[in-house]
C-alpha positions as CSV (number, residue, x, y, z in Angstrom):
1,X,0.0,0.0,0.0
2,X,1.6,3.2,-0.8
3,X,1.1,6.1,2.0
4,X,2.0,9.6,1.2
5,X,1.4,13.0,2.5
6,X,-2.6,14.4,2.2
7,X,-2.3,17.7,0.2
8,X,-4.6,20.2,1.5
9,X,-6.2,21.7,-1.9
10,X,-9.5,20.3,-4.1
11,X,-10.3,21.0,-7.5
12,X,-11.8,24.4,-5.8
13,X,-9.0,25.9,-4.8
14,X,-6.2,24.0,-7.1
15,X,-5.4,26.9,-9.0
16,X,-4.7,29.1,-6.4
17,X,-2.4,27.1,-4.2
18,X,-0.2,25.3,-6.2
19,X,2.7,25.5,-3.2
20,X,0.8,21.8,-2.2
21,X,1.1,19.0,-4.8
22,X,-1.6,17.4,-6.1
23,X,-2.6,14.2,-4.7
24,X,-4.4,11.4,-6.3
25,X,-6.6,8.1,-4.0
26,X,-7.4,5.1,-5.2
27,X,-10.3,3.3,-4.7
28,X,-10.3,0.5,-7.5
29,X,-12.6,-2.6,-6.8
30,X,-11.7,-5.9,-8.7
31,X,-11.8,-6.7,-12.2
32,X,-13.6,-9.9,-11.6
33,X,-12.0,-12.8,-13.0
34,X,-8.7,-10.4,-14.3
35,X,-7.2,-8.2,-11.7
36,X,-7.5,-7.9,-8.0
37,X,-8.0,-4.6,-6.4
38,X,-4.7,-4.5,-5.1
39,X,-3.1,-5.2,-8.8
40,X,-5.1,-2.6,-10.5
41,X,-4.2,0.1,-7.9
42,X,-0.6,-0.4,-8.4
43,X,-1.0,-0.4,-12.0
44,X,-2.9,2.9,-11.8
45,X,-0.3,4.1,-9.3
46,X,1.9,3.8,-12.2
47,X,-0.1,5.4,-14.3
48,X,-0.6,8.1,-12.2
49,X,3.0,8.7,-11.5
50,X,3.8,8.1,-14.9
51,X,1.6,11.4,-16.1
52,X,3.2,13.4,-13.0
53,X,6.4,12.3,-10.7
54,X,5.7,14.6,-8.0
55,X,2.0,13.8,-7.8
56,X,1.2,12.2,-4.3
57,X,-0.9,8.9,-4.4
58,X,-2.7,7.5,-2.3
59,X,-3.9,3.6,-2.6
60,X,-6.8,1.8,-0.8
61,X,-7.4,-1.4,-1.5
62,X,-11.7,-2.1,-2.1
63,X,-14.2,-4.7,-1.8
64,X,-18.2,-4.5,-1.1
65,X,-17.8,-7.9,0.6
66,X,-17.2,-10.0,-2.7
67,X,-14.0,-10.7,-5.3
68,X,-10.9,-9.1,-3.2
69,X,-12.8,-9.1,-0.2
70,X,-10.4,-11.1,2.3
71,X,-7.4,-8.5,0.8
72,X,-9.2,-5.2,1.3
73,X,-10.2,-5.5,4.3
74,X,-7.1,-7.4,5.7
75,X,-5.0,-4.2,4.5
76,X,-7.6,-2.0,6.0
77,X,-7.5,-3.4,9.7
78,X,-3.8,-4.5,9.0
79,X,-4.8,-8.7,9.4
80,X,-2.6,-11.5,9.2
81,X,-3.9,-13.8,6.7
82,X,-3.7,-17.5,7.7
83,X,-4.3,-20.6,6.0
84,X,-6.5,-24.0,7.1
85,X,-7.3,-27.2,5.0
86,X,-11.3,-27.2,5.0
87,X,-13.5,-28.8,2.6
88,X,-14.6,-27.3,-0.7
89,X,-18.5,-27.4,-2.4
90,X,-18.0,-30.8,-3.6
91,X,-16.3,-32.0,-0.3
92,X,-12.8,-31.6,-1.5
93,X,-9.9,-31.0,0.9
94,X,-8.4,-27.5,-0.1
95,X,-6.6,-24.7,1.6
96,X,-8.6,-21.6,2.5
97,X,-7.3,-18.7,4.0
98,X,-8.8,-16.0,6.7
99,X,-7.5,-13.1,8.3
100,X,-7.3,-12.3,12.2
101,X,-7.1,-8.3,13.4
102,X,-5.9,-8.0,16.9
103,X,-6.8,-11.6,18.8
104,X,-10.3,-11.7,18.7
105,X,-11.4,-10.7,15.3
106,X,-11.6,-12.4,11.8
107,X,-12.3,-11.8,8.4
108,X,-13.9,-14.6,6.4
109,X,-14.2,-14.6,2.7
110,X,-16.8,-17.0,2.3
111,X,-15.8,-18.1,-1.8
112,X,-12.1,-19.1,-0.2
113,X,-14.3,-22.0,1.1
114,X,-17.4,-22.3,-1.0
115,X,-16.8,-20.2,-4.1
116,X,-17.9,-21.0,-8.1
117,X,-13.9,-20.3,-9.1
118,X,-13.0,-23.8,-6.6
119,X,-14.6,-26.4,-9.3
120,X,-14.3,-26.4,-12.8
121,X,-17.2,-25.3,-15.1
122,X,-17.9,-29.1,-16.4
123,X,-17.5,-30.1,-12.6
124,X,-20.3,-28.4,-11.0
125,X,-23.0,-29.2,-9.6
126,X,-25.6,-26.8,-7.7
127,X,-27.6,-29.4,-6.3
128,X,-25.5,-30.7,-4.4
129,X,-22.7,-27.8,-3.8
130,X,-22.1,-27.8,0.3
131,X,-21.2,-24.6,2.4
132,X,-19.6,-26.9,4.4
133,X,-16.1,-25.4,4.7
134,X,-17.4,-22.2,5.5
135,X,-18.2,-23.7,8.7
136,X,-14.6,-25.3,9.1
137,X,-13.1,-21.6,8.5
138,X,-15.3,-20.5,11.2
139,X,-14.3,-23.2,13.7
140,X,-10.8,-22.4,13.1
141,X,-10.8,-18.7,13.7
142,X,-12.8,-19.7,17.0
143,X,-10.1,-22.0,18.0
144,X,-7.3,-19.1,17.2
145,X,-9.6,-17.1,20.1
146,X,-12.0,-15.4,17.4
147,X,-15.2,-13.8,18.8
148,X,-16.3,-11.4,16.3
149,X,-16.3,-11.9,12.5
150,X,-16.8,-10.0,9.8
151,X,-17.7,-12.1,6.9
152,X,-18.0,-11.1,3.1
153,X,-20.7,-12.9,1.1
154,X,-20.3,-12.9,-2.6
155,X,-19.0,-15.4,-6.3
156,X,-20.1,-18.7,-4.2
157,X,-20.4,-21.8,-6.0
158,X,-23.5,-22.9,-3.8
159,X,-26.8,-22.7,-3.3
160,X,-27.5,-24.7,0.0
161,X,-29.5,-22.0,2.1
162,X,-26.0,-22.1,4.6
163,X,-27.1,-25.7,5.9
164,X,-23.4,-27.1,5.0
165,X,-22.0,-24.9,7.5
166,X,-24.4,-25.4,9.9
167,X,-23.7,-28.9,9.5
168,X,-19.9,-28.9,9.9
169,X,-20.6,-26.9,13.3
170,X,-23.2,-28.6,14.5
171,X,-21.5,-31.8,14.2
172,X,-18.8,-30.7,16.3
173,X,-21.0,-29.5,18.9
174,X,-19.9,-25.9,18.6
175,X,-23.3,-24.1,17.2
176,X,-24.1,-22.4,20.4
177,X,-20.5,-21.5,21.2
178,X,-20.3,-20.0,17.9
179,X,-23.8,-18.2,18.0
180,X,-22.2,-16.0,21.1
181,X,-20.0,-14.5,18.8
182,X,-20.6,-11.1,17.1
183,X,-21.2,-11.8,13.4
184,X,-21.5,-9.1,10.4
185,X,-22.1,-9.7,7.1
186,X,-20.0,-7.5,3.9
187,X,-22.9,-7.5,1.0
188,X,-24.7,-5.1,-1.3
189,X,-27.5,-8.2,-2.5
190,X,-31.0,-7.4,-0.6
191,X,-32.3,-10.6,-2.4
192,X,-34.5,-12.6,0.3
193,X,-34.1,-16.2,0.4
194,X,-37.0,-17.5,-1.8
195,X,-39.6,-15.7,-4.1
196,X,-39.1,-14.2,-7.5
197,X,-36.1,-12.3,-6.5
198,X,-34.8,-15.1,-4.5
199,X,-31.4,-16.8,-4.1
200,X,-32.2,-19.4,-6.8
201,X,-33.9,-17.8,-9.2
202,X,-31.8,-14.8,-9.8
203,X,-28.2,-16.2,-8.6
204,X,-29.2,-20.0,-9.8
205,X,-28.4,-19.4,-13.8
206,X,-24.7,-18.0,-12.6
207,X,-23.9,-21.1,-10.9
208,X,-25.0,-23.3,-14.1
209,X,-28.6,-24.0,-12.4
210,X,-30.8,-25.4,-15.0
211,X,-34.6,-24.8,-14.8
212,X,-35.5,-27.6,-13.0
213,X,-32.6,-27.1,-10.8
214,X,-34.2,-23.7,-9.4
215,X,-37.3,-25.4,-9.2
216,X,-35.8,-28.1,-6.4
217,X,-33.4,-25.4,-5.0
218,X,-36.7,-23.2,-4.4
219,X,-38.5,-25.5,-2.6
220,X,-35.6,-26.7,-0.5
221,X,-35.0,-23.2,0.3
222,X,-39.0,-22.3,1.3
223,X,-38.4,-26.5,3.3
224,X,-35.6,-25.3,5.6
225,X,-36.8,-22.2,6.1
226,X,-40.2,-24.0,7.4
227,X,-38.4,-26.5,9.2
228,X,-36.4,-23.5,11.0
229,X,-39.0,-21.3,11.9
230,X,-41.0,-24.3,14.0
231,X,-37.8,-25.2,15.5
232,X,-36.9,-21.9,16.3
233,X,-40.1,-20.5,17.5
234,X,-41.2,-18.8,14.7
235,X,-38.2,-17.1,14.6
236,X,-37.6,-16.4,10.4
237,X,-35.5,-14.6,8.7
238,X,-35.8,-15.6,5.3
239,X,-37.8,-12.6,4.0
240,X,-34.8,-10.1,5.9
241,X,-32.9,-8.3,2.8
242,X,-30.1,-10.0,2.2
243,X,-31.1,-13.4,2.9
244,X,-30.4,-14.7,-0.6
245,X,-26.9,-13.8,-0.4
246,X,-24.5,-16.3,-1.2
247,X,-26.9,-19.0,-1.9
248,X,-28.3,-18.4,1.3
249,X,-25.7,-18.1,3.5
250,X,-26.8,-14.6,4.7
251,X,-30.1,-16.4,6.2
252,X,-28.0,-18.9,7.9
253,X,-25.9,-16.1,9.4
254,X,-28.7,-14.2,10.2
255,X,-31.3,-17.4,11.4
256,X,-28.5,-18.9,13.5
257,X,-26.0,-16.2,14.2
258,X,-27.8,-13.2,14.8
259,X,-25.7,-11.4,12.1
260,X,-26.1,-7.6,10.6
261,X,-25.9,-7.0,7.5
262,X,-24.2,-4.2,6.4
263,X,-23.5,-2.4,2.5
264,X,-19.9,-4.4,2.2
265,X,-18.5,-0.8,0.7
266,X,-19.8,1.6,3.5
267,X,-18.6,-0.9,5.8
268,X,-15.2,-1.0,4.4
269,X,-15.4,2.7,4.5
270,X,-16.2,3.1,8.1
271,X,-13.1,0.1,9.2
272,X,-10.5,2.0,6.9
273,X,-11.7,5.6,8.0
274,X,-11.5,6.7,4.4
275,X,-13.2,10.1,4.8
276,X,-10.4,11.1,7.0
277,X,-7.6,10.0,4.7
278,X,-8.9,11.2,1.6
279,X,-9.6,14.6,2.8
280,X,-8.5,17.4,0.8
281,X,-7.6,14.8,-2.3
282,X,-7.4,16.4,-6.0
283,X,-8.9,13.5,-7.2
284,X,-10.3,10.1,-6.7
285,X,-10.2,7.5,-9.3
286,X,-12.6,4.1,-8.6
287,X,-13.4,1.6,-11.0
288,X,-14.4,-1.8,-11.6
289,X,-14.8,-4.7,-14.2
290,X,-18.1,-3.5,-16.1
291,X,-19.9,0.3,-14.9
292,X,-23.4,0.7,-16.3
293,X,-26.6,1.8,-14.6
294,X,-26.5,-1.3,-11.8
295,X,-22.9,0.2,-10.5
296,X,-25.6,3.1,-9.6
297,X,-27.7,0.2,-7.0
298,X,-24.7,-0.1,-4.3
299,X,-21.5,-1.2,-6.1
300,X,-18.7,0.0,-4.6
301,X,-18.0,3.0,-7.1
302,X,-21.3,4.4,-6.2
303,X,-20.3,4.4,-2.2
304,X,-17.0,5.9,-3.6
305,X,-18.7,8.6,-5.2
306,X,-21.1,9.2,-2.4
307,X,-18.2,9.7,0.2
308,X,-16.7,11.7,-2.4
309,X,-19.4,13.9,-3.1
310,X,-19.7,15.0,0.6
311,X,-16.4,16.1,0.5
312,X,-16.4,17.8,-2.7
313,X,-13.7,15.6,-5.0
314,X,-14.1,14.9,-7.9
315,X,-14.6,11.0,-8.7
316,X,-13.3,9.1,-11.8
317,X,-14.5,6.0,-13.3
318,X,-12.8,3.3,-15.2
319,X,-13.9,-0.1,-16.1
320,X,-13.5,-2.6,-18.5
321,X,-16.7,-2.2,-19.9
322,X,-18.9,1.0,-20.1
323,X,-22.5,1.4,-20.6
324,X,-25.2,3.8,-19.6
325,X,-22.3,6.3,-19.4
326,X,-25.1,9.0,-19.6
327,X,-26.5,8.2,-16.5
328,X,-23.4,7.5,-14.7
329,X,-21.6,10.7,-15.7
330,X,-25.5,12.6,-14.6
331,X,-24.8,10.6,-11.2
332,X,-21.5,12.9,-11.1
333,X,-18.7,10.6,-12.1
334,X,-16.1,12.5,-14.1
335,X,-14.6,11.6,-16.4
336,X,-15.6,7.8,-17.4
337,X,-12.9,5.4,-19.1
338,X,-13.3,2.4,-20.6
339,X,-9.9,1.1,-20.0
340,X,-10.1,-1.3,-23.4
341,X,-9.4,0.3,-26.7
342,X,-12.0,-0.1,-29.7
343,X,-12.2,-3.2,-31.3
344,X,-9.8,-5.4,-28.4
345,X,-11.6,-9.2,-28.0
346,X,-13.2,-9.8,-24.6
347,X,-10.1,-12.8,-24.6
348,X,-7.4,-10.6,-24.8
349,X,-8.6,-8.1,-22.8
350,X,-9.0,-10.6,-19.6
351,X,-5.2,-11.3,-20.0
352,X,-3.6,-10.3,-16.6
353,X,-0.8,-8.4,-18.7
354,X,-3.0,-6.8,-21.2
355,X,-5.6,-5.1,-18.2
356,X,-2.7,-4.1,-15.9
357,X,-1.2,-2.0,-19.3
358,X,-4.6,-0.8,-19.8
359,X,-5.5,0.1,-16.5
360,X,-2.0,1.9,-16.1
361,X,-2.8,4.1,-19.3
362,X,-6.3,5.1,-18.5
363,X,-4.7,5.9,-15.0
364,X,-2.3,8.1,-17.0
365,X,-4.7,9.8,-19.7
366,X,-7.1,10.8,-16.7
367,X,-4.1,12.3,-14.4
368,X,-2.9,14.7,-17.6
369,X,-6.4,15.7,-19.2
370,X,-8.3,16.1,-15.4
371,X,-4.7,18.0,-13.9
372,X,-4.3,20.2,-17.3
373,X,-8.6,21.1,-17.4
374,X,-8.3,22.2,-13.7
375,X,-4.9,24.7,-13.9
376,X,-3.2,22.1,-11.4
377,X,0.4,21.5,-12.7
């Protein structure tokens, strides 16, 4: 992470005090299934530096609770990530890591464990995809001394409602141990369990669900939730927003656990106090894989833009794919990149190398044209 002094003009007041060099954050989520947050910063860093040497930067490292997540939030609460051997969604022994702040507190990815990247496109199989090593991270990080966890629900491979994890705890006889613990969840989905806009029916299709596949999955979903509410009391949280995040998971969190749930990226904020150390920035650049009017429902940009609004900076977008750029530039993000060049394949431009060059020359093109409009250098 690179740290460097906060300068203490904005694009108001640029012009006029030009004995404090401009500084430049970034807030760069993933590019899912190309770069991670951390390697797109550094290449915009580059970029950034390239454009102007003396220019200060500033990088932090973002997730709203999915791709990245365990990183981001590691580097914002300065974790140690640590390793385990758990079990993945088809009951395979892997190694998933986790990250412990402090003594008592860790950070659980949830796709380390149970996520669609683990098993190989002709390999999976939703139906019968467990959760089960998210429980085994969990039990871990209790026996380390955990008590509170902050867990990021997102790119899962499963669709099991949480009852995997449940199982692995439960079968050790830890579930009420473990439901003493404080638990919140990292997410922007609001999906409830089951219905239309339910975990199967909208996430299903991702995870190579087939029609009749949602069909069972539905009705397991609407079974445990039945079975859980007599058990419990009537006690049900499978309506709650959120529910249907991760397959599910966020209703077992939330059923079992107690847990909040919280907007992944706000959360994020909050932990890494980034109002504080992007105040007085020139100019924040965000970005993410594709931008279009959903970035505008929650993603991370949009909480970057927000943050950045209230303090008056100005807040660039790149991505690798731009749509609805009308609406997103009338949202107030200025300017908009797409970091791809006319007429590059969708293959070529997921290559590691080929995104890091782009990502660095957007970085660059931005610092000069936005620096140059605003009388800066």
């Amino acid at each position: 992470m690179i740290h460097t002094t906060l300068a203490a003009s904005t694009t108001e007041n640029c012009a006029n005090e030009l004995t404090h060099r401009p500084h430049v954050v970034l807030a760069i989520d993933s590019f899912k299934g190309c770069l991670t947050s951390e390697e797109a910063e550094k290449a915009a860093a580059e970029g950034v530096k390239e454009a102007l040497p003396t220019c200060d930067v500033t990088t932090l490292p973002m997730s709203d609770g999915g791709d990245g997540m365990l990183e981001a939030f590691s580097a914002a609460l300065n974790g140690n990530i640590v390793s385990t051997e758990v079990h993945n969604p088809l009951m395979e022994p892997i190694k998933a890591r986790y990250a412990v702040v402090g003594r008592t507190t860790a950070i659980i990815e949830v796709a380390e464990a149970c996520g669609l990247k683990l098993i190989e496109p002709s390999r999976r199989d939703i139906l019968h995809a467990t959760t089960y090593g998210v429980g085994e991270l969990l039990l871990d990080a209790w026996r380390r001394g955990c008590r509170k966890f902050i867990v990021g629900l997102g790119g899962t491979g499963t669709s099991d409602c949480g009852r995997g994890m449940i199982e692995a705890i439960r079968s050790r006889g830890m579930r009420e141990r473990i439901s003493t613990s404080r638990f919140i969840l990292a997410s922007d989905v609001t999906n409830p369990l089951y219905g239309r806009n339910g975990a199967a029916e909208v996430y299903g299709p991702q995870k190579g669900a087939t029609r009749a596949d949602i069909c069972l999955l539905e009705l397991r979903a609407r079974r445990y939730a039945s079975e859980n509410r007599v058990a419990q009391g009537g006690r049900d949280c499978s309506m709650k927003p959120g529910a249907g995040a991760a397959g599910g998971l966020g209703y077992a969190f939330m059923q079992f656990f107690g847990a909040r749930m919280e907007s992944g990226g706000e959360l994020l904020m909050k932990l890494s106090h980034f109002d504080e150390r992007v105040k007085g920035a020139t100019l924040i650049i965000t970005g993410e894989g594709a931008a279009d009017r959903q970035t505008l429902m929650g993603k991370l940009p949009s909480v970057v833009l927000r943050h950045g609004q209230r303090l008056k900076i100005p807040v660039a977008l790149i991505a690798g794919r731009t749509d609805d750029t009308d609406e997103l530039s009338g949202a107030g993000f200025s300017p908009i990149r797409c970091i791809n060049p006319p007429g590059l394949s969708a293959e070529r431009a997921m290559r590691w190398q080929t995104a890091l060059s782009n990502v660095k020359a957007a970085c660059r093109n931005i610092t000069i044209d936005f620096l140059k409009e605003n009388n800066c250098v």
